[in-house]
Every structure is written in structure tokens, then in C-alpha cells.
mmCIF file as Biopython writes it, N, C-alpha, C and O atoms, coordinates in Angstrom:
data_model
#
loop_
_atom_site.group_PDB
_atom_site.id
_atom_site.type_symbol
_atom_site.label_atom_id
_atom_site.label_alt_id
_atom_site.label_comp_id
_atom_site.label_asym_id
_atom_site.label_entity_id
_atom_site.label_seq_id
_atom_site.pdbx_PDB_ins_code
_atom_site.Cartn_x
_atom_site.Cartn_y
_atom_site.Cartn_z
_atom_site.occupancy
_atom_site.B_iso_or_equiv
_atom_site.auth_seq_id
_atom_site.auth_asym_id
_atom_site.pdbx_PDB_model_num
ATOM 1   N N  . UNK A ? 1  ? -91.843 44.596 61.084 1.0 0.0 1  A 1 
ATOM 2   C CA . UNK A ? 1  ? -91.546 44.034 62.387 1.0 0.0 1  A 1 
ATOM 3   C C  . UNK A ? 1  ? -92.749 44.231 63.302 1.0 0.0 1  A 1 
ATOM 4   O O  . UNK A ? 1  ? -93.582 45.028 62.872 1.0 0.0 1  A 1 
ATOM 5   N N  . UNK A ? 2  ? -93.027 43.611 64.582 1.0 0.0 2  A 1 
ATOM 6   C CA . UNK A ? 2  ? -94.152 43.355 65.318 1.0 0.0 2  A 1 
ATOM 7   C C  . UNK A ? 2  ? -93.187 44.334 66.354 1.0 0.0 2  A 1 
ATOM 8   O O  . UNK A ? 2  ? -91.994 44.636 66.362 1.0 0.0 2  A 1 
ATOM 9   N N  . UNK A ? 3  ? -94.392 44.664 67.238 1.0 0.0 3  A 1 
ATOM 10  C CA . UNK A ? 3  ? -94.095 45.731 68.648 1.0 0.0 3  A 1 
ATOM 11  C C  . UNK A ? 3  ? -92.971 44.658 68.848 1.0 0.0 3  A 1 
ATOM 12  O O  . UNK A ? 3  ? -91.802 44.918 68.561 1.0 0.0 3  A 1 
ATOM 13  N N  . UNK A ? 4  ? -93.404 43.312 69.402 1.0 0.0 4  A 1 
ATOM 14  C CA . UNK A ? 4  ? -92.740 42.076 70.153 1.0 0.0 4  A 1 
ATOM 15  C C  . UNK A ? 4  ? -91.338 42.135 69.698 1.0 0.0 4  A 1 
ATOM 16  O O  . UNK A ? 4  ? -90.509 42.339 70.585 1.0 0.0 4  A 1 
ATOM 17  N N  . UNK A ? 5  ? -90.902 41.994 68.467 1.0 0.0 5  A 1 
ATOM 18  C CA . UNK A ? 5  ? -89.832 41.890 67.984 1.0 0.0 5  A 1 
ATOM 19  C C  . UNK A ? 5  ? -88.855 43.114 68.116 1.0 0.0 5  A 1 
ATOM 20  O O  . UNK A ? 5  ? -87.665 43.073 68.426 1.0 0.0 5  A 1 
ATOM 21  N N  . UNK A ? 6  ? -89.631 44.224 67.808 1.0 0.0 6  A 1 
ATOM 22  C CA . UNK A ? 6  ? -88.770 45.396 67.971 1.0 0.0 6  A 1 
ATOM 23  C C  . UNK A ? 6  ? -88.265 45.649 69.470 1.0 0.0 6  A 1 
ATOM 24  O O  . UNK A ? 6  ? -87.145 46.073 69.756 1.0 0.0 6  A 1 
ATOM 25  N N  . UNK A ? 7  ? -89.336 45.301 70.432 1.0 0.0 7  A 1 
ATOM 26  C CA . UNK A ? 7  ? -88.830 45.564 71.854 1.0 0.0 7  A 1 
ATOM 27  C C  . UNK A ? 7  ? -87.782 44.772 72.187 1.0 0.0 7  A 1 
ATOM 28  O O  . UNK A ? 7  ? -87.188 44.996 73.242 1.0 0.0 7  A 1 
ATOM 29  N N  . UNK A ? 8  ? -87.348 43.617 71.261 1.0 0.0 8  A 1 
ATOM 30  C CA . UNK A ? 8  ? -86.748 42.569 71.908 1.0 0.0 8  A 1 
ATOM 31  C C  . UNK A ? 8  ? -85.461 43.356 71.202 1.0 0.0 8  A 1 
ATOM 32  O O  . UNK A ? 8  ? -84.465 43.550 71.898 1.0 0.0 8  A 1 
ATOM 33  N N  . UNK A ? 9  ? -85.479 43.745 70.020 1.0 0.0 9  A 1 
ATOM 34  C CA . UNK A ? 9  ? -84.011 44.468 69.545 1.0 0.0 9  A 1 
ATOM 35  C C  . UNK A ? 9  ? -84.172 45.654 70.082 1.0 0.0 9  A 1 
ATOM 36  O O  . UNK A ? 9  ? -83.056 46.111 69.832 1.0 0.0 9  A 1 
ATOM 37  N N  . UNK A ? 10 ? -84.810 46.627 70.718 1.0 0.0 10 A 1 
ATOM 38  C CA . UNK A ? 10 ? -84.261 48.249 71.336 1.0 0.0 10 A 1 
ATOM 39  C C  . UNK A ? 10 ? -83.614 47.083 72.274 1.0 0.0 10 A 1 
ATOM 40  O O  . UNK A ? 10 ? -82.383 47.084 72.273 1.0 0.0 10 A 1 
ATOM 41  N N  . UNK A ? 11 ? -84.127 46.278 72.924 1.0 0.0 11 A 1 
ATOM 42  C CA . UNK A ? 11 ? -83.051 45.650 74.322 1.0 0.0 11 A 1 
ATOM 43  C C  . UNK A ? 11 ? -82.022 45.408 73.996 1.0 0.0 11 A 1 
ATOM 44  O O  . UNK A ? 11 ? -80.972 45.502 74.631 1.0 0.0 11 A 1 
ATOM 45  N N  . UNK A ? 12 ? -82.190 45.093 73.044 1.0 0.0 12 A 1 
ATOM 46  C CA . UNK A ? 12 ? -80.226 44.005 72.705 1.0 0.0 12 A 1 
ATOM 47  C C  . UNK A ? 12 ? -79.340 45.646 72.592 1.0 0.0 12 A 1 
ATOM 48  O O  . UNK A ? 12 ? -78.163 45.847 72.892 1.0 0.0 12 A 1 
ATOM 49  N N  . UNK A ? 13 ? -80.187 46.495 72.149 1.0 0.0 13 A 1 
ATOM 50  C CA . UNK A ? 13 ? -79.267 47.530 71.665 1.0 0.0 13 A 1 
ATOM 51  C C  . UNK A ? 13 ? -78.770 48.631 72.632 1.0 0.0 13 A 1 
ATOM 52  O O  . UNK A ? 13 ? -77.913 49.499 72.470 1.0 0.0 13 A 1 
ATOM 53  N N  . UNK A ? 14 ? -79.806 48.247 74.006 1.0 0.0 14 A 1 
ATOM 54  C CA . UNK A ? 14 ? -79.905 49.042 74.803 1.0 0.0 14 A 1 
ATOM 55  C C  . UNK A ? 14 ? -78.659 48.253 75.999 1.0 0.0 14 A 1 
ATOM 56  O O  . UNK A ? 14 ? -77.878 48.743 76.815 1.0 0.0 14 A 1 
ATOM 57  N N  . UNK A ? 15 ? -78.881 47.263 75.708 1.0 0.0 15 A 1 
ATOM 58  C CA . UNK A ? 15 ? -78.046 46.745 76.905 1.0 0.0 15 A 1 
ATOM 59  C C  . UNK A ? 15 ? -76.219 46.309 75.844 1.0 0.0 15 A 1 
ATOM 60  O O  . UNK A ? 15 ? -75.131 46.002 76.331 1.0 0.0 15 A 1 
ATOM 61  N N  . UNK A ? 16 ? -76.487 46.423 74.824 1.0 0.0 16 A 1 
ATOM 62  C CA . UNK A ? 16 ? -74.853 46.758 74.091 1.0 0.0 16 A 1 
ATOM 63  C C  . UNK A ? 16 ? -74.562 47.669 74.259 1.0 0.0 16 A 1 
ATOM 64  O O  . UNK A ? 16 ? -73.384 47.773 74.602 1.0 0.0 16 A 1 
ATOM 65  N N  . UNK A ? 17 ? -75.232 48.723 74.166 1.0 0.0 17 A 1 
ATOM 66  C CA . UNK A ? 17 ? -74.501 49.909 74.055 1.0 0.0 17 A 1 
ATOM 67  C C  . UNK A ? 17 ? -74.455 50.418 75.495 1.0 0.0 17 A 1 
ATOM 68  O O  . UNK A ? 17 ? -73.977 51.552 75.462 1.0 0.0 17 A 1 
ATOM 69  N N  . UNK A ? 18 ? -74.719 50.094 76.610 1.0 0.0 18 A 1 
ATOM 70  C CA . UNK A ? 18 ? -74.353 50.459 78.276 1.0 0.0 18 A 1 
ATOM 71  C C  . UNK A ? 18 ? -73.110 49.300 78.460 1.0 0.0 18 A 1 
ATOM 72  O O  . UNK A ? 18 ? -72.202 49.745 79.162 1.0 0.0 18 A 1 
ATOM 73  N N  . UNK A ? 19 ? -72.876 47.869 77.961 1.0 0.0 19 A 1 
ATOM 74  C CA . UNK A ? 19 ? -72.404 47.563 78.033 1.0 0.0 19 A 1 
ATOM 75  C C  . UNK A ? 19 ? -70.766 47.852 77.401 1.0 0.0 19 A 1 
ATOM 76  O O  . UNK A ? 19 ? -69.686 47.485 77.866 1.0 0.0 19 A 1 
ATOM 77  N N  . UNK A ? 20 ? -71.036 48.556 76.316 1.0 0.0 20 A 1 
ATOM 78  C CA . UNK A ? 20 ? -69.541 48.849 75.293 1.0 0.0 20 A 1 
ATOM 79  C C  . UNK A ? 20 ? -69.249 50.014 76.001 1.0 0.0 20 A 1 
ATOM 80  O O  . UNK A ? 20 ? -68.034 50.177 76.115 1.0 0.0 20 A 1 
ATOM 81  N N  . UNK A ? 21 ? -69.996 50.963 76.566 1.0 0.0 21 A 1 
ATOM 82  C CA . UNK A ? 21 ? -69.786 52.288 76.525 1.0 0.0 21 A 1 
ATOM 83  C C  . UNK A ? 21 ? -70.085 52.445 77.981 1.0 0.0 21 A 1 
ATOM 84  O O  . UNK A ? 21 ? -70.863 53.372 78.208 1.0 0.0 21 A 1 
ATOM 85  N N  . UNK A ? 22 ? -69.783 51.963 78.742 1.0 0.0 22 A 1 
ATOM 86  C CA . UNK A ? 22 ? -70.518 52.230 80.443 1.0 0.0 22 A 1 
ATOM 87  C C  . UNK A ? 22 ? -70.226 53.465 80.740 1.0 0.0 22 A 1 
ATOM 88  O O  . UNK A ? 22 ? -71.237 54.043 81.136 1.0 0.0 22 A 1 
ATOM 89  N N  . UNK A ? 23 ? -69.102 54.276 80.727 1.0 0.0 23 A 1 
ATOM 90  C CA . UNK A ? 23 ? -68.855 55.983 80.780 1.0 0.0 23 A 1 
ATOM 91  C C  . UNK A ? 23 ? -69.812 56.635 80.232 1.0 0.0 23 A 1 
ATOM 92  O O  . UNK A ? 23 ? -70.365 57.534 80.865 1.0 0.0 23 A 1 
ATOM 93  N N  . UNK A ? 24 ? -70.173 56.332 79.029 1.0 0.0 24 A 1 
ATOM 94  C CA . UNK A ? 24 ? -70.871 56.980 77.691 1.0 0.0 24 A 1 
ATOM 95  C C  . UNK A ? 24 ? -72.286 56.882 78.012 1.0 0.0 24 A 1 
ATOM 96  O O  . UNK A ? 24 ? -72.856 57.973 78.002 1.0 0.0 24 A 1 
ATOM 97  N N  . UNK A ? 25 ? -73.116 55.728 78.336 1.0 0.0 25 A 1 
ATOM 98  C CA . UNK A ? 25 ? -74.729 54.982 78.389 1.0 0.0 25 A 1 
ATOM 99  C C  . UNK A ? 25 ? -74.999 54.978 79.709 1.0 0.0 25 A 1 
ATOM 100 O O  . UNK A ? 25 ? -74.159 54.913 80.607 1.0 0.0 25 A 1 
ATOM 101 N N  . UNK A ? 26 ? -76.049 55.039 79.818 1.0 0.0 26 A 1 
ATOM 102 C CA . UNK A ? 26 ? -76.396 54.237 81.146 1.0 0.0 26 A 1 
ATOM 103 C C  . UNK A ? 26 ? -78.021 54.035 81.229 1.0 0.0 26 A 1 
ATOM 104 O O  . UNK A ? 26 ? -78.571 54.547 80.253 1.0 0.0 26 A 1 
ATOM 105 N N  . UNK A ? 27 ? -78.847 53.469 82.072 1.0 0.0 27 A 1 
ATOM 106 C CA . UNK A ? 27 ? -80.320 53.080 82.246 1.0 0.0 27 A 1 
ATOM 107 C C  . UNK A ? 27 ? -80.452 53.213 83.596 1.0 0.0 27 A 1 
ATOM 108 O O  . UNK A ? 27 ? -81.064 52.441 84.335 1.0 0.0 27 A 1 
ATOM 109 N N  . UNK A ? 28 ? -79.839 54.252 83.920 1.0 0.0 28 A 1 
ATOM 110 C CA . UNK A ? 28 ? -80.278 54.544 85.549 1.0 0.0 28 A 1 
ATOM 111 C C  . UNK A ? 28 ? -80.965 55.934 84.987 1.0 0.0 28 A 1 
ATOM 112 O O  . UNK A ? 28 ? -80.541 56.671 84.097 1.0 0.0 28 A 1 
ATOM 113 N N  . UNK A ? 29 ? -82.264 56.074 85.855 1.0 0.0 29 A 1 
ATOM 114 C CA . UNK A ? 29 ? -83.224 56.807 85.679 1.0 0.0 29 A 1 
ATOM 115 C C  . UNK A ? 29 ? -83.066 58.212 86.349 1.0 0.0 29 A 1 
ATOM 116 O O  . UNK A ? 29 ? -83.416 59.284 85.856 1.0 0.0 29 A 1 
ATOM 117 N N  . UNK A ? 30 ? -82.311 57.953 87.901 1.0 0.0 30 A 1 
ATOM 118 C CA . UNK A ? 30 ? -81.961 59.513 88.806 1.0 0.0 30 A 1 
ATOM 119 C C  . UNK A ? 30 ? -81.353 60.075 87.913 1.0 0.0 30 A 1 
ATOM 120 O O  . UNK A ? 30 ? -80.207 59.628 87.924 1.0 0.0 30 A 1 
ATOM 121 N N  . UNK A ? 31 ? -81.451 60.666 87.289 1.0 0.0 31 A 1 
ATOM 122 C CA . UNK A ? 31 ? -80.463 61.498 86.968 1.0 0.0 31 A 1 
ATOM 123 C C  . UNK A ? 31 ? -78.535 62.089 87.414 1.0 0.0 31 A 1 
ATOM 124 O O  . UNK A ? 31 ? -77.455 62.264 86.850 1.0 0.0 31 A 1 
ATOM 125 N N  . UNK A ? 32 ? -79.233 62.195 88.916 1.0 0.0 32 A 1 
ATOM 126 C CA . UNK A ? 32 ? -77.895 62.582 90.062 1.0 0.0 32 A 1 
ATOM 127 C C  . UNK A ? 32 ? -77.065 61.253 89.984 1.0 0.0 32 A 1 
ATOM 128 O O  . UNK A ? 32 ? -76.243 61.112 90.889 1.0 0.0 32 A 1 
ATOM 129 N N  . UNK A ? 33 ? -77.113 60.699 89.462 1.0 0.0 33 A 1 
ATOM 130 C CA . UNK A ? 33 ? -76.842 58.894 89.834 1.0 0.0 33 A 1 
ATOM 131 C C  . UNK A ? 33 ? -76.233 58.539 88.077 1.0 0.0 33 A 1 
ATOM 132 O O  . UNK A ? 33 ? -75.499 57.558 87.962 1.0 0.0 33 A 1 
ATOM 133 N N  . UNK A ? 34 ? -76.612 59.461 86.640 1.0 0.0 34 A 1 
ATOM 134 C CA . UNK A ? 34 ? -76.056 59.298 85.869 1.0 0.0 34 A 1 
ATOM 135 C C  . UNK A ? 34 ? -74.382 59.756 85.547 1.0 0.0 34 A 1 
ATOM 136 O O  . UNK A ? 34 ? -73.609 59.218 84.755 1.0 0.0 34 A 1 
ATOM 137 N N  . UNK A ? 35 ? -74.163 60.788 86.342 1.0 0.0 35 A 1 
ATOM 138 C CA . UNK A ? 35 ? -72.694 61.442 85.991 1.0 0.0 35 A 1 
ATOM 139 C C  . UNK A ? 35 ? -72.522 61.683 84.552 1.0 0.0 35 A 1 
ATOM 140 O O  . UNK A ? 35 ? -71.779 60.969 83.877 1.0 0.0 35 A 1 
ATOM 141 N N  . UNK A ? 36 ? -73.192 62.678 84.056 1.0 0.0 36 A 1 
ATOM 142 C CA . UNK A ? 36 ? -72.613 63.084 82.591 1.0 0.0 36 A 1 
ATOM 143 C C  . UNK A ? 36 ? -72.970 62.091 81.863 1.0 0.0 36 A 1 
ATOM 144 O O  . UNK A ? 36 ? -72.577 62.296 80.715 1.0 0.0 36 A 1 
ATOM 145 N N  . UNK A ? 37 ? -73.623 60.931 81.971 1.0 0.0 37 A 1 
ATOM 146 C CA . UNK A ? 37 ? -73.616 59.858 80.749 1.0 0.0 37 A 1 
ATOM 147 C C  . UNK A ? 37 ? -75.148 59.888 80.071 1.0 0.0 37 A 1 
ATOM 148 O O  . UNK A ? 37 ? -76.108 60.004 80.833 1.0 0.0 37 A 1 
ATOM 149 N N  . UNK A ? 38 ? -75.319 59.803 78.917 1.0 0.0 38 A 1 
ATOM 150 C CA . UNK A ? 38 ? -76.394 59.898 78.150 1.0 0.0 38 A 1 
ATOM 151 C C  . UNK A ? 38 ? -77.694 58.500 78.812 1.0 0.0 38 A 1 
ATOM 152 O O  . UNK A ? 38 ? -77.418 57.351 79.156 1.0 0.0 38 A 1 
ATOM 153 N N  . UNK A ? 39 ? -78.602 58.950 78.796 1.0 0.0 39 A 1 
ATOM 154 C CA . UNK A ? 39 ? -80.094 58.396 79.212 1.0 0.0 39 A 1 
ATOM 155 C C  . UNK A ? 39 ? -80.449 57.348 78.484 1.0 0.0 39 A 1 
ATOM 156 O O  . UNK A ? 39 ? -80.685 57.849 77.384 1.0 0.0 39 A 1 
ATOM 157 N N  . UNK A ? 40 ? -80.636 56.204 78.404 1.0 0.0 40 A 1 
ATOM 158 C CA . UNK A ? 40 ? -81.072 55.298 77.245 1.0 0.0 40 A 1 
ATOM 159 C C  . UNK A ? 40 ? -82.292 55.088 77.808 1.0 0.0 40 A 1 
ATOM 160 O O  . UNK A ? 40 ? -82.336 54.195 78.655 1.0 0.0 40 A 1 
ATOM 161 N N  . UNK A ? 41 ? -83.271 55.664 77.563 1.0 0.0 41 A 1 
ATOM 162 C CA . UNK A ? 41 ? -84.806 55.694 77.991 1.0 0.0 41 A 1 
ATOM 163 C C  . UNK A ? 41 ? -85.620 54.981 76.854 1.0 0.0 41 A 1 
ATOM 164 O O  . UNK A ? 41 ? -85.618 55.324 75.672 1.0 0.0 41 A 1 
ATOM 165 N N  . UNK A ? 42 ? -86.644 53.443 77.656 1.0 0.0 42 A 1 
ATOM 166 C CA . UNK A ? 42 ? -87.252 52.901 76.527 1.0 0.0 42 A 1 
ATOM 167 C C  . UNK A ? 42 ? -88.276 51.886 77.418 1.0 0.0 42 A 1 
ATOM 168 O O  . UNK A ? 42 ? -87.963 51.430 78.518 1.0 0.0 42 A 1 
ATOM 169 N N  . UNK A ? 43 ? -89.200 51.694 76.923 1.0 0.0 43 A 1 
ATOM 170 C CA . UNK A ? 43 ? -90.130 51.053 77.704 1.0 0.0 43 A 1 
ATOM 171 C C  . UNK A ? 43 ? -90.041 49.467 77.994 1.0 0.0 43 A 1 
ATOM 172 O O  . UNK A ? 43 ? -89.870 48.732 77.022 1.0 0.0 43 A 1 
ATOM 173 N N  . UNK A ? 44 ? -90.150 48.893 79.312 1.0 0.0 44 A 1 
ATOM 174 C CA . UNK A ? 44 ? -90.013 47.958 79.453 1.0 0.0 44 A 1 
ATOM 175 C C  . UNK A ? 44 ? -90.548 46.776 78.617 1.0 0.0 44 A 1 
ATOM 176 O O  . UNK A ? 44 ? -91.511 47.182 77.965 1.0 0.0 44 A 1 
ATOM 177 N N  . UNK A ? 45 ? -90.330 45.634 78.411 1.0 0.0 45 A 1 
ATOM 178 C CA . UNK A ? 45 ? -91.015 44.240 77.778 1.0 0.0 45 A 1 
ATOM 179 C C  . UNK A ? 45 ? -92.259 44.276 78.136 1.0 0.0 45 A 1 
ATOM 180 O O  . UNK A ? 45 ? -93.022 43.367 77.809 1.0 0.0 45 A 1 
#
């Protein structure tokens, strides 16, 4: 796989899994602003 391609699937996977799991995921960066929910940290496009 190319950087290009892979960044384009961490996204799909990044934004399914905040989407299935919104309690569980999240992509907010404050921390204070996550409430207990796991970090999905990954570099932009």
C-alpha cells in the first residue's frame, strides 16, 4: 500500500469507529473535553 492509500483507510477507520462507538472513541485532542473515551490520534491527509 502507498502512504496515500493507507491514510485514506486509518480515516475510514478512524471516523467508524468514533462513529459506532461515540462513548468509547473520540478525535478531540483536549483531553478535559474527552471524558474517559480513548484518543484516536493520527495524522492529518
Amino acid at each position: 500500500m502507498t502512504y496515500d492509500e493507507t491514510s485514506i483507510f486509518t480515516e475510514a477507520v478512524k471516523k467508524t469507529l468514533e462513529r459506532a462507538y461515540p462513548n468509547e472513541f473520540t478525535t478531540e485532542r483536549l483531553k478535559k473535553k474527552r471524558m474517559g473515551r480513548l484518543y484516536i490520534d493520527m495524522l492529518p491527509l
